[in-house]
N, CA, C and O atoms as a CHARMM CRD file, in Angstrom:
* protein
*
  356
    1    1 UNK  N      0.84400  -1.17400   0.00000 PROA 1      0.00000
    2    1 UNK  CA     0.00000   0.00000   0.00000 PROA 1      0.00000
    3    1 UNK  C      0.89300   1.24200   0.00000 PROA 1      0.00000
    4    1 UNK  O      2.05200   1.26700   0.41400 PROA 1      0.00000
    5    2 UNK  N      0.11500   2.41200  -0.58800 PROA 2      0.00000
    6    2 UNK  CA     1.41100   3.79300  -0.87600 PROA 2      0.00000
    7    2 UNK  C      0.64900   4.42600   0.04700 PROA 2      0.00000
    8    2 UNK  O     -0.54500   4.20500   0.24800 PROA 2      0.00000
    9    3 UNK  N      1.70000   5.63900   0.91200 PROA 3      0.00000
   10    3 UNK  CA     0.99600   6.58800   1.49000 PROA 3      0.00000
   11    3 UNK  C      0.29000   7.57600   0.93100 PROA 3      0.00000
   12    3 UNK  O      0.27100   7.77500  -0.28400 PROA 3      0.00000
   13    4 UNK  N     -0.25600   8.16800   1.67100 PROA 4      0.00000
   14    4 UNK  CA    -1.28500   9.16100   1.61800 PROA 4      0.00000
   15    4 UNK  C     -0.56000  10.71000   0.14800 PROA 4      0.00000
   16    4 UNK  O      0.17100  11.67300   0.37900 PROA 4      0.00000
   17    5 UNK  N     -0.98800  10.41200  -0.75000 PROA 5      0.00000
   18    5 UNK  CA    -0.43200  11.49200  -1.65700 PROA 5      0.00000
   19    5 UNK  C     -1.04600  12.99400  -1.66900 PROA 5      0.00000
   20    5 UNK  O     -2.22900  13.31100  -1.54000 PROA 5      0.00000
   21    6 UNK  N      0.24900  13.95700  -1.88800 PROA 6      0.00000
   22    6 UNK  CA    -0.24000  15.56000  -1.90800 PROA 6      0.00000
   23    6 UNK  C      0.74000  16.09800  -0.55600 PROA 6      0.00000
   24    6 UNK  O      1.59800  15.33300  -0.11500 PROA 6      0.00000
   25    7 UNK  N      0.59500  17.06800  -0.12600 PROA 7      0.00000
   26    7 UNK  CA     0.98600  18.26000   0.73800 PROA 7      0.00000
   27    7 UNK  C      0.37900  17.45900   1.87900 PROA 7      0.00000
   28    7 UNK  O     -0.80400  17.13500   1.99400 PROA 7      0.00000
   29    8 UNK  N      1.73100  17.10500   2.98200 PROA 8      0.00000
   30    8 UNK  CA     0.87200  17.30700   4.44900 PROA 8      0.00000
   31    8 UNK  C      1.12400  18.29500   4.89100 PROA 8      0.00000
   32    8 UNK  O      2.08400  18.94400   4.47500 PROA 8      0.00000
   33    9 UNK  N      0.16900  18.80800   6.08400 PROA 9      0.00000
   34    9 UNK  CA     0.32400  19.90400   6.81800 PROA 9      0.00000
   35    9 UNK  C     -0.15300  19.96800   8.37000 PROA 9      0.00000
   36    9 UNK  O     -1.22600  19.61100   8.85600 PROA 9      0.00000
   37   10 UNK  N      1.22100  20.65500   9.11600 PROA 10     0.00000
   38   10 UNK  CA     0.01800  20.78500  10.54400 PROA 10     0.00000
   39   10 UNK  C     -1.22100  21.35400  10.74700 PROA 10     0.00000
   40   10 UNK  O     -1.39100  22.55300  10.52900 PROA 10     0.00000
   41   11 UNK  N     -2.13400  20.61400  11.15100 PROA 11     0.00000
   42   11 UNK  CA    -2.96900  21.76400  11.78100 PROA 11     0.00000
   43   11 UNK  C     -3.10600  21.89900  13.69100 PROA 11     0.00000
   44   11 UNK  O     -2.49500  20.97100  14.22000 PROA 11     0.00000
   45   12 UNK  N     -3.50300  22.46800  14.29400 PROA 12     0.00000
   46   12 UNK  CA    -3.84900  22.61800  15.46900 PROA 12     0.00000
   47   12 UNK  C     -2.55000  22.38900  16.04500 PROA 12     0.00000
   48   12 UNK  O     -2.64800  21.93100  17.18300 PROA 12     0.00000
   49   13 UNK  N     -1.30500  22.56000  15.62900 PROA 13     0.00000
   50   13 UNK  CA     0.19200  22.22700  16.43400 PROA 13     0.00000
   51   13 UNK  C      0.38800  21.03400  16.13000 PROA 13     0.00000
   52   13 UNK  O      1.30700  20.85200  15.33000 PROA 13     0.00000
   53   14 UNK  N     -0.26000  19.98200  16.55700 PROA 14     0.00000
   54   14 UNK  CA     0.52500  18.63900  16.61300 PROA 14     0.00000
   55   14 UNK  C     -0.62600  17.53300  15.91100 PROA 14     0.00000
   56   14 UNK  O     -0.75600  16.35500  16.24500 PROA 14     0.00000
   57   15 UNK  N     -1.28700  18.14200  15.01800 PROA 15     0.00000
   58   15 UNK  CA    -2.17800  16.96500  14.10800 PROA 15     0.00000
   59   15 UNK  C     -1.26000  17.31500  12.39600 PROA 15     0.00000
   60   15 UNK  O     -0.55800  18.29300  12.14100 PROA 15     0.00000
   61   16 UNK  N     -1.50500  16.47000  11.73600 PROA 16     0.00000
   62   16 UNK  CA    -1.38800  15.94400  10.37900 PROA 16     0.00000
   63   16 UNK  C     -2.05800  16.11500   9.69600 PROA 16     0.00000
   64   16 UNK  O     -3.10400  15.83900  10.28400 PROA 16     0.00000
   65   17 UNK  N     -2.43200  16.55900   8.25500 PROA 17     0.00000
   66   17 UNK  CA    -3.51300  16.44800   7.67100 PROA 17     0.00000
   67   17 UNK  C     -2.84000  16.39500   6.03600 PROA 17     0.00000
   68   17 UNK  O     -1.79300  16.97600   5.75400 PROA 17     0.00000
   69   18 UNK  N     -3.52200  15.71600   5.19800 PROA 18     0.00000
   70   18 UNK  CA    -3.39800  15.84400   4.09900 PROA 18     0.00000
   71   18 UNK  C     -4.32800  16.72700   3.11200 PROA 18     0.00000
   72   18 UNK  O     -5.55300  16.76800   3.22400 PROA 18     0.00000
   73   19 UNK  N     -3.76600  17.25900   2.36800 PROA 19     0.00000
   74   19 UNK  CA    -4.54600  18.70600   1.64800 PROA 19     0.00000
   75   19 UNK  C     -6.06200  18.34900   0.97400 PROA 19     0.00000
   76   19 UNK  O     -6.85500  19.13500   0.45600 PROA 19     0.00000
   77   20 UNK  N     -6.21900  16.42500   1.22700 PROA 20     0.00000
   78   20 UNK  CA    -7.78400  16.42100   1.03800 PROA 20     0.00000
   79   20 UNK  C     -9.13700  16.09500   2.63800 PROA 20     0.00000
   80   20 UNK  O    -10.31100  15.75900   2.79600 PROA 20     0.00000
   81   21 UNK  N     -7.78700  16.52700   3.55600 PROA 21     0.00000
   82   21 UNK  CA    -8.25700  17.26200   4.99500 PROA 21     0.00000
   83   21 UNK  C     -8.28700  15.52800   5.79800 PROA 21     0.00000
   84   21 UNK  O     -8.99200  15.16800   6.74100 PROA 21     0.00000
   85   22 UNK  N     -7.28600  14.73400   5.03700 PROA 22     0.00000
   86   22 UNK  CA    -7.54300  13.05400   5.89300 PROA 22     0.00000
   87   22 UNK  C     -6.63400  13.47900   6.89100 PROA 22     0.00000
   88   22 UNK  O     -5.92100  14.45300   6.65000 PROA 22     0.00000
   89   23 UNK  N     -6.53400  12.73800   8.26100 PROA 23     0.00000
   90   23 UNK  CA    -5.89100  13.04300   9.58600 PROA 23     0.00000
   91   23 UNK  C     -4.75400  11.64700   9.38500 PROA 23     0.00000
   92   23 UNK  O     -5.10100  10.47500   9.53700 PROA 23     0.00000
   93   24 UNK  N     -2.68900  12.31300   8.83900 PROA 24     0.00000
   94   24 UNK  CA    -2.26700  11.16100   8.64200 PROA 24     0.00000
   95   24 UNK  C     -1.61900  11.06400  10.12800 PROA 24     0.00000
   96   24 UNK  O     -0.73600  10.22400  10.30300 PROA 24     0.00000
   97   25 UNK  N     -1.85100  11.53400  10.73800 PROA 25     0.00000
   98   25 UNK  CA    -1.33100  11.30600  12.14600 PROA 25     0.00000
   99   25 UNK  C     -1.69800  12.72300  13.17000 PROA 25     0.00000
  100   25 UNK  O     -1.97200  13.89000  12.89100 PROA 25     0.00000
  101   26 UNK  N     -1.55600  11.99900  14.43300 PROA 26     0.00000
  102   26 UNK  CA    -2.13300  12.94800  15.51600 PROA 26     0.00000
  103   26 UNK  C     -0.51400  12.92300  16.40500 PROA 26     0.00000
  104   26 UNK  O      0.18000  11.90900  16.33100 PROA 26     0.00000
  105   27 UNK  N     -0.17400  13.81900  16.99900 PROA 27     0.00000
  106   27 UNK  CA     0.56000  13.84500  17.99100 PROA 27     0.00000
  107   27 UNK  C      0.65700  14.34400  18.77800 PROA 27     0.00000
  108   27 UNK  O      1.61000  15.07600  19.04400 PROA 27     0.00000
  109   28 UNK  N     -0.50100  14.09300  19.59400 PROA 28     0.00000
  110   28 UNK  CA    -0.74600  14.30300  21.11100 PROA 28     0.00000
  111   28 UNK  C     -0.69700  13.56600  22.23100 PROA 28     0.00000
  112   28 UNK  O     -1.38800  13.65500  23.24600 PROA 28     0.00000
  113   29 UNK  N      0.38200  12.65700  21.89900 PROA 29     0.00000
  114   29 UNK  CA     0.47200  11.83100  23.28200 PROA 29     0.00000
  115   29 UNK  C      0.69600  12.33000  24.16000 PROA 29     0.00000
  116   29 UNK  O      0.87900  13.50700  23.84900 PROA 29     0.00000
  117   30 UNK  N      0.84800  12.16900  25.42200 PROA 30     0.00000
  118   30 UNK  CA     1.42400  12.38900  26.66500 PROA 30     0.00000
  119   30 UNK  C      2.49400  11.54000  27.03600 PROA 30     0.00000
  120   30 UNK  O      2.65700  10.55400  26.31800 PROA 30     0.00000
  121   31 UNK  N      3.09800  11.66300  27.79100 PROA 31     0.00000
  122   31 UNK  CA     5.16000  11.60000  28.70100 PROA 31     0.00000
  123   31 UNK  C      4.79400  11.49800  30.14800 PROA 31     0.00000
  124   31 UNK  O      4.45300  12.57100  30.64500 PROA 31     0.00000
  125   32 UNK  N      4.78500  10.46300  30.93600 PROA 32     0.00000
  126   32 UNK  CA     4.59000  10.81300  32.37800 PROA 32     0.00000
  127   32 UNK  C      5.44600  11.42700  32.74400 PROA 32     0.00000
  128   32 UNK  O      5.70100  12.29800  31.91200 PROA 32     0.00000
  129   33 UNK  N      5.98000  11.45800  33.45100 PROA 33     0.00000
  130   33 UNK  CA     7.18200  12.80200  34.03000 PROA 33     0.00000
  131   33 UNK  C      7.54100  13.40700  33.53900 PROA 33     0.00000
  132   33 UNK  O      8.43200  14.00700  34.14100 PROA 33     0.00000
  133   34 UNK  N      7.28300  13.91900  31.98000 PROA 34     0.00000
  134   34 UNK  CA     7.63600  15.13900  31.35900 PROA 34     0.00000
  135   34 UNK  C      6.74800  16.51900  31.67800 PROA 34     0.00000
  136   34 UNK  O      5.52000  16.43600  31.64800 PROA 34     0.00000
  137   35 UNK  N      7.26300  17.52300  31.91900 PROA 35     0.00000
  138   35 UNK  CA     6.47600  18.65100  31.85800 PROA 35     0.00000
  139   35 UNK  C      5.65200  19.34600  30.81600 PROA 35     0.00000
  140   35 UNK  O      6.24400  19.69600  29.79500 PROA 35     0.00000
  141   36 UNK  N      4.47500  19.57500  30.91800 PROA 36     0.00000
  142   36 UNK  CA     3.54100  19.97800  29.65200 PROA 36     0.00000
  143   36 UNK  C      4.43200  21.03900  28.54800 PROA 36     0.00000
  144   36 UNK  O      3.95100  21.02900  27.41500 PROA 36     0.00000
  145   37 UNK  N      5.46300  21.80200  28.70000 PROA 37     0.00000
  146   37 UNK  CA     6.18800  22.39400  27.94800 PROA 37     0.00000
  147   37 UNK  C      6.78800  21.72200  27.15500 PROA 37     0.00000
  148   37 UNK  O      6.55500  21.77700  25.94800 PROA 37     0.00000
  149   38 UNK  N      7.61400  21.01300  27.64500 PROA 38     0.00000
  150   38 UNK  CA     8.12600  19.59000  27.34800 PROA 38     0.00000
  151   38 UNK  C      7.65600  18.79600  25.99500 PROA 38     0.00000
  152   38 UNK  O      8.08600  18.62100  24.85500 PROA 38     0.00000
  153   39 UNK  N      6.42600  18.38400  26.85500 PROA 39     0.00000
  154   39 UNK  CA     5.48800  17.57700  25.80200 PROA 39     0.00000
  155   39 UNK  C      5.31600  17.95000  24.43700 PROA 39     0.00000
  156   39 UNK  O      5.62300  17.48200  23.34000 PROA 39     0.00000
  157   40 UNK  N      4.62700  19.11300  24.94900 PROA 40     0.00000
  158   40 UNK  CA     4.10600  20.12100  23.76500 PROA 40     0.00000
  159   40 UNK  C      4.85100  20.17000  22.52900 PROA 40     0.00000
  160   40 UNK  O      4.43100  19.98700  21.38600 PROA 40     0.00000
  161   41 UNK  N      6.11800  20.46900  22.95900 PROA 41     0.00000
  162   41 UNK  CA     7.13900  21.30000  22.39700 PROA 41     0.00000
  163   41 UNK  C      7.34600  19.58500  21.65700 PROA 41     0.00000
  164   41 UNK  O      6.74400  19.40900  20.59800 PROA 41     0.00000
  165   42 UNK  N      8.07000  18.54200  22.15000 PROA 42     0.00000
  166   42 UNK  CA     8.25100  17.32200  21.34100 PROA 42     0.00000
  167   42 UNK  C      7.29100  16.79200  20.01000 PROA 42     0.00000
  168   42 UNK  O      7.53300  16.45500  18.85000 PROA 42     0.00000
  169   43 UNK  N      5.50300  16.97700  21.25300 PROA 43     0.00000
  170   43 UNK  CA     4.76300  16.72700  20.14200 PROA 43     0.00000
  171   43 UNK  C      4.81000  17.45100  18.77400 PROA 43     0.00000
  172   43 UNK  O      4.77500  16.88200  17.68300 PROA 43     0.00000
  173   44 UNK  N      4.89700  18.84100  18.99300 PROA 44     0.00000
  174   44 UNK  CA     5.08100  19.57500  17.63900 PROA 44     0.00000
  175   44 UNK  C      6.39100  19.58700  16.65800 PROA 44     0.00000
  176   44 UNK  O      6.47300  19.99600  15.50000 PROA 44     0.00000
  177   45 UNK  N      7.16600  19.13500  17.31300 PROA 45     0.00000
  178   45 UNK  CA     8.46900  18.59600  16.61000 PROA 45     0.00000
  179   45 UNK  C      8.27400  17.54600  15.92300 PROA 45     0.00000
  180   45 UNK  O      8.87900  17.45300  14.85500 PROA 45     0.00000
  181   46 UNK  N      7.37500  16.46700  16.34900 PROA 46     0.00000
  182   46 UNK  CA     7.47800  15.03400  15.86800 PROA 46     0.00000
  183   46 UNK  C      6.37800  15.27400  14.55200 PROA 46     0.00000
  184   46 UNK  O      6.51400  14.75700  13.44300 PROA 46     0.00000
  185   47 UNK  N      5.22200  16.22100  14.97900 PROA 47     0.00000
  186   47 UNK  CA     4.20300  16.32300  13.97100 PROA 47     0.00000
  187   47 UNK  C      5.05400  17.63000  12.68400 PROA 47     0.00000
  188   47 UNK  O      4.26500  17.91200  11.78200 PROA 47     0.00000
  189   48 UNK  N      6.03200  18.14100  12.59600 PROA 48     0.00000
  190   48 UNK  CA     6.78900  19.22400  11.65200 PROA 48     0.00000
  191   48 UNK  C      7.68800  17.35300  11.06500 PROA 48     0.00000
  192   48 UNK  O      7.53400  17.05800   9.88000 PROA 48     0.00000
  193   49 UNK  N      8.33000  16.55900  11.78100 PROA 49     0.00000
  194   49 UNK  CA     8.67800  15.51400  10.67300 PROA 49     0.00000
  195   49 UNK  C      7.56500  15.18800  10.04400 PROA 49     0.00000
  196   49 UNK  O      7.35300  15.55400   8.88800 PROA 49     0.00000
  197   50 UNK  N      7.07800  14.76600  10.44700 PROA 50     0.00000
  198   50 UNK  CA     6.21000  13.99900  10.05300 PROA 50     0.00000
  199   50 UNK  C      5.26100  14.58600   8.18200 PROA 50     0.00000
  200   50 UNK  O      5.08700  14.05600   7.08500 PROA 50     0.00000
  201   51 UNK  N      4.94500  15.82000   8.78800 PROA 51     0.00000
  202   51 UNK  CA     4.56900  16.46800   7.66600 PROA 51     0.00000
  203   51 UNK  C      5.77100  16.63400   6.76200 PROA 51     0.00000
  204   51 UNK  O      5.53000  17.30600   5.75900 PROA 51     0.00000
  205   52 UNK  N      6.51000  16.36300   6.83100 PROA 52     0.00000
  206   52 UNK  CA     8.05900  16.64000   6.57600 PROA 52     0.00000
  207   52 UNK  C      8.03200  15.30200   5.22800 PROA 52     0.00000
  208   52 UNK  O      8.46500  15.58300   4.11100 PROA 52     0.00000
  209   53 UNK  N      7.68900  14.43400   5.41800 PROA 53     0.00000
  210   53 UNK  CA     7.98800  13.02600   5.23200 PROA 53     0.00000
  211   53 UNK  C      8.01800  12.79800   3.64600 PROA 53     0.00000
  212   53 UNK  O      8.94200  12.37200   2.95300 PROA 53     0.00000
  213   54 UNK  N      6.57200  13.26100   3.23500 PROA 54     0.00000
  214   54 UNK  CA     6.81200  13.01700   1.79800 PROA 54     0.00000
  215   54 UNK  C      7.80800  13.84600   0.81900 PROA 54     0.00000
  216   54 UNK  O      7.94500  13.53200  -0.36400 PROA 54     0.00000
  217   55 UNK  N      8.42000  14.82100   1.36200 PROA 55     0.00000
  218   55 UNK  CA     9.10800  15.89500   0.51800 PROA 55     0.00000
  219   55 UNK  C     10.39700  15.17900   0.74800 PROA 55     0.00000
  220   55 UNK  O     11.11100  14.96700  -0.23200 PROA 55     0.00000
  221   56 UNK  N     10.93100  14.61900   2.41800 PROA 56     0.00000
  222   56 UNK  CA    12.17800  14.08000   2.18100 PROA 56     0.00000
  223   56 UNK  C     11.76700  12.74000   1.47600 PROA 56     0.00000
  224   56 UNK  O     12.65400  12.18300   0.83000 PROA 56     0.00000
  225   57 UNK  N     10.77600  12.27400   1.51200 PROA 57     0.00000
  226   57 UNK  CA    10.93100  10.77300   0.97800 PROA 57     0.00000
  227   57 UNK  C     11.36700  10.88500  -0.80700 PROA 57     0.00000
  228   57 UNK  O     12.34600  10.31000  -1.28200 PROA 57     0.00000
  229   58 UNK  N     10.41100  11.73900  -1.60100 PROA 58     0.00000
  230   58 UNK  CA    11.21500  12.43600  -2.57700 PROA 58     0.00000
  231   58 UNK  C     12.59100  12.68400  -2.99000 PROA 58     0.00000
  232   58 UNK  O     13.39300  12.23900  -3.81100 PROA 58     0.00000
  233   59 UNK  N     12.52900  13.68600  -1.97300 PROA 59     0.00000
  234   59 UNK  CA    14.53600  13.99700  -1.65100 PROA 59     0.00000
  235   59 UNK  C     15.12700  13.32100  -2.19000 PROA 59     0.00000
  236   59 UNK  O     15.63200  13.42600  -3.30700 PROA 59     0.00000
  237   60 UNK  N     15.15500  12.26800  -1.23500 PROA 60     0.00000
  238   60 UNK  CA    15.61100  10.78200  -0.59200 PROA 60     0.00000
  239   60 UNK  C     15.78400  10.13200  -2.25900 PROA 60     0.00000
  240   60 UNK  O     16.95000   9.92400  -2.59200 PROA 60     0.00000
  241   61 UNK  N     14.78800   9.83800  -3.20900 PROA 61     0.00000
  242   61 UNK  CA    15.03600   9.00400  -4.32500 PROA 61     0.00000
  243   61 UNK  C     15.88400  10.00100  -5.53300 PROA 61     0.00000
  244   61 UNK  O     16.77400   9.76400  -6.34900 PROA 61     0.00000
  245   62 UNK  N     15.13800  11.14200  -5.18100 PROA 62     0.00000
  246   62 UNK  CA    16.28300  11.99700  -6.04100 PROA 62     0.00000
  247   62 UNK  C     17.72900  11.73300  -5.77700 PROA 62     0.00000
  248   62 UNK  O     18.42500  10.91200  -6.37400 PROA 62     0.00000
  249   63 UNK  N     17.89600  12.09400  -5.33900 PROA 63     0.00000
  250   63 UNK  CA    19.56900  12.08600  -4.09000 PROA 63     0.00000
  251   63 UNK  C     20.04700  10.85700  -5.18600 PROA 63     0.00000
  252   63 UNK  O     20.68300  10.98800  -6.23100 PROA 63     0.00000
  253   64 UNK  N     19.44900   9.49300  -4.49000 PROA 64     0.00000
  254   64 UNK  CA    19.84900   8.17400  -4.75000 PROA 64     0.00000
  255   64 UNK  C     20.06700   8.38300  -6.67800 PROA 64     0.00000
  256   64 UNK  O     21.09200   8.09700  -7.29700 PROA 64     0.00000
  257   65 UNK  N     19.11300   8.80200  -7.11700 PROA 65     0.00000
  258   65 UNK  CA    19.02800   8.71500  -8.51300 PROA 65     0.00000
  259   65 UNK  C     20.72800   9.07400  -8.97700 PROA 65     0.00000
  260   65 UNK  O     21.49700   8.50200  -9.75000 PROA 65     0.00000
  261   66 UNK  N     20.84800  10.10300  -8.24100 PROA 66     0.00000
  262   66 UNK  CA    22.07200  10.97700  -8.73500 PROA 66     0.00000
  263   66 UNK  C     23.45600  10.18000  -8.11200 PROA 66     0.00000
  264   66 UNK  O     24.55000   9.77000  -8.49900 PROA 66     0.00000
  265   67 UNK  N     22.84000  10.23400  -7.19200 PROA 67     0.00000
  266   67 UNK  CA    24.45900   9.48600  -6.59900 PROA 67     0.00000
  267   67 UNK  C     24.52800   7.60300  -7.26400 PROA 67     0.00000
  268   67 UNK  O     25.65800   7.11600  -7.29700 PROA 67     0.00000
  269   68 UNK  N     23.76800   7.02500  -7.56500 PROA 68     0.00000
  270   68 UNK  CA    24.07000   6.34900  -8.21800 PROA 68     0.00000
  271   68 UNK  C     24.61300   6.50300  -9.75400 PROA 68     0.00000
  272   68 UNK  O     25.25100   5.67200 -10.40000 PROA 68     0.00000
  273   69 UNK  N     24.29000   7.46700 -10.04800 PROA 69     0.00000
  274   69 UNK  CA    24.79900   7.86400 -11.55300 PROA 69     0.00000
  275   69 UNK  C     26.40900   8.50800 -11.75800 PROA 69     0.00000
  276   69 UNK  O     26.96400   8.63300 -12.85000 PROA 69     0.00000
  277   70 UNK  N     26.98800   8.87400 -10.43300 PROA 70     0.00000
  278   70 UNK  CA    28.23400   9.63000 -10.54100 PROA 70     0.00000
  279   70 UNK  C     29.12600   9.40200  -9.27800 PROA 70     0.00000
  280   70 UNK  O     30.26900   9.83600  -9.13800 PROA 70     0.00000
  281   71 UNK  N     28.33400   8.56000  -8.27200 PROA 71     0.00000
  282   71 UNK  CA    29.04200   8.29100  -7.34300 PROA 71     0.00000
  283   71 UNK  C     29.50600   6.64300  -7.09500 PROA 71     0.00000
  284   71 UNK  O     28.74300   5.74200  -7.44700 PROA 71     0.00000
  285   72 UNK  N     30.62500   6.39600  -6.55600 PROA 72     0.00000
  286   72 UNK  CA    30.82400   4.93400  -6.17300 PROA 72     0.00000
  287   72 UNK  C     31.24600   4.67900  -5.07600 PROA 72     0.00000
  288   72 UNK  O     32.14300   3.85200  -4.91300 PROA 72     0.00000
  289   73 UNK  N     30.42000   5.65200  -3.63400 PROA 73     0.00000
  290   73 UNK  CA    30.66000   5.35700  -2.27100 PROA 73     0.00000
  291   73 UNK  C     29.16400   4.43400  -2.07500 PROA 73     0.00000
  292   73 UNK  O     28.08700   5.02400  -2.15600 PROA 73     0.00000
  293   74 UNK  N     29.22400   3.02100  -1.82500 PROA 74     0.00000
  294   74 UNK  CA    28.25900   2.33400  -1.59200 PROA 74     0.00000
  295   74 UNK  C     27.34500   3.14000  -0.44600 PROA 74     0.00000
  296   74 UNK  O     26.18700   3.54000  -0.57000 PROA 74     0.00000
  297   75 UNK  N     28.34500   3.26400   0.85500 PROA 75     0.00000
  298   75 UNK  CA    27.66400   3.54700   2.12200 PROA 75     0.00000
  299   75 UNK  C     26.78000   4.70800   2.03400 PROA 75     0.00000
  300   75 UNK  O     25.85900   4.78700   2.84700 PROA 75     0.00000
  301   76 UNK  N     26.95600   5.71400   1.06300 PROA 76     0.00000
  302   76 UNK  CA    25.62000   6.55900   1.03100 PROA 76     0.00000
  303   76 UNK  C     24.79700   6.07300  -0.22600 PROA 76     0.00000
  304   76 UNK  O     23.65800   6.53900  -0.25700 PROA 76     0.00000
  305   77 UNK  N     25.20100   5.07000  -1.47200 PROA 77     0.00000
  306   77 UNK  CA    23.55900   4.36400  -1.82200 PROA 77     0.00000
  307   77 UNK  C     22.99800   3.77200  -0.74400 PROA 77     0.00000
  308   77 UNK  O     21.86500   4.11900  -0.40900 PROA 77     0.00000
  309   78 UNK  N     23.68500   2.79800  -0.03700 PROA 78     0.00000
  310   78 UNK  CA    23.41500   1.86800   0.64800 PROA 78     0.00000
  311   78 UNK  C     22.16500   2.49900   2.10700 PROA 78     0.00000
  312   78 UNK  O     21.21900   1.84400   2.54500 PROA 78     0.00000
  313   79 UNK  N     22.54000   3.72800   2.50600 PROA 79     0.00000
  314   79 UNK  CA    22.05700   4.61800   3.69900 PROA 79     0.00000
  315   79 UNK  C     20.54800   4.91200   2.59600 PROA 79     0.00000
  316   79 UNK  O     19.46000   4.46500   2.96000 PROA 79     0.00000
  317   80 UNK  N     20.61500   5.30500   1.93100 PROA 80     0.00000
  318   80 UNK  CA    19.62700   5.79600   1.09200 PROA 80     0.00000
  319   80 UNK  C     18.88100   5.18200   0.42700 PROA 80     0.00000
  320   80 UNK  O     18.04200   5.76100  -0.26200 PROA 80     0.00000
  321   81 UNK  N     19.04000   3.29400   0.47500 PROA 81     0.00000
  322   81 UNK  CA    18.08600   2.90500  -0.05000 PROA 81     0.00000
  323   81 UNK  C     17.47400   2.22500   0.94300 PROA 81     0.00000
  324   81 UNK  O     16.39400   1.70500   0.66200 PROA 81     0.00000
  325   82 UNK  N     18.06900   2.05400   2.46900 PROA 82     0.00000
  326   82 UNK  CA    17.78300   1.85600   3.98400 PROA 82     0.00000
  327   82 UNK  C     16.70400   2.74700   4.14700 PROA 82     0.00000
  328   82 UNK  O     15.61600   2.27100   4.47000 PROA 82     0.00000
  329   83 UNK  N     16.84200   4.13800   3.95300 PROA 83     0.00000
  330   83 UNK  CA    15.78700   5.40600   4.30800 PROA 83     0.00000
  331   83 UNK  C     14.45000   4.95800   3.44500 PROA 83     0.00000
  332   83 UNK  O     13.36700   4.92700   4.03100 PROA 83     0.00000
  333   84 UNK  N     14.53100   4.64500   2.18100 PROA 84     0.00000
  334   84 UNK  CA    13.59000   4.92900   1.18200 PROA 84     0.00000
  335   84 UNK  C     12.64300   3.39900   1.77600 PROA 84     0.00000
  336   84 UNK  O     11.53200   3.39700   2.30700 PROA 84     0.00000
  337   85 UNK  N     13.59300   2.11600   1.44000 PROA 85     0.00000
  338   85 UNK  CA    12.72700   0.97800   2.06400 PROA 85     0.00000
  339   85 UNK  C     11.67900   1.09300   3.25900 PROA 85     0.00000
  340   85 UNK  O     10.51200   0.72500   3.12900 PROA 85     0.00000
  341   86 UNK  N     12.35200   1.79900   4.79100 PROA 86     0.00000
  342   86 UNK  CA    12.09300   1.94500   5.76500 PROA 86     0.00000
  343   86 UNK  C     10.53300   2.83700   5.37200 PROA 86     0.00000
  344   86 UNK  O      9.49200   2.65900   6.00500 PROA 86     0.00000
  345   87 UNK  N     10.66700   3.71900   4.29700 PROA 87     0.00000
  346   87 UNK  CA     9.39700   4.30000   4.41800 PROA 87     0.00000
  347   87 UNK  C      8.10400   4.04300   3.16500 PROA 87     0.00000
  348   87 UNK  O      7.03200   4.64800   3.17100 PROA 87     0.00000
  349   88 UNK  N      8.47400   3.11900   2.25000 PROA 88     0.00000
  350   88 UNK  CA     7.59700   2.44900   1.39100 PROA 88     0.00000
  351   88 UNK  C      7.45300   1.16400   2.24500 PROA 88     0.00000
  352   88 UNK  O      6.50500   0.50700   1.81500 PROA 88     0.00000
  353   89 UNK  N      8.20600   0.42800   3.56400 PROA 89     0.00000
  354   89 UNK  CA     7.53700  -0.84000   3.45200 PROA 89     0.00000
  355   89 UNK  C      6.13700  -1.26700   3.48900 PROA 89     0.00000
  356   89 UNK  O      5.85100  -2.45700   3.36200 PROA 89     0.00000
């Protein structure tokens, strides 16, 4: 199955949404002993990757495209086709 296609975006700080308004993730968990600043502040970090995801996942095959065409350091195809798998599996 492929993810969710188009623009994600935050809404409300720490939700997900895709530009046909589907919810691809929420991030509002809670941390027991973390302080609500804390929290907050993580959750909205984790939900900015997250929306983040399809532009690096992009990146990510571009990159590879190129560096396989002119480069012959395995360890960054090799890192880069680790990233890309990890997020089509």
């Amino acid at each position: 199955m492929e993810h969710t296609k188009g623009i994600w975006k935050i809404k409300h700080t720490q939700n997900v949404f895709s530009e046909t308004g589907r919810l691809v993730a929420s991030c509002s968990g809670h941390q027991q002993n973390f302080d609500e600043a804390q929290n907050t502040a993580e959750n909205e970090a984790n939900a900015r990757l997250i929306a983040a995801a399809p532009d690096l996942l992009e990146a990510c095959k571009e990159a590879l495209s190129i560096i396989e065409k002119y480069s012959d350091v395995p360890v960054h195809i090799f890192a880069l086709k680790e990233a890309i798998a990890k997020a089509e599996a």
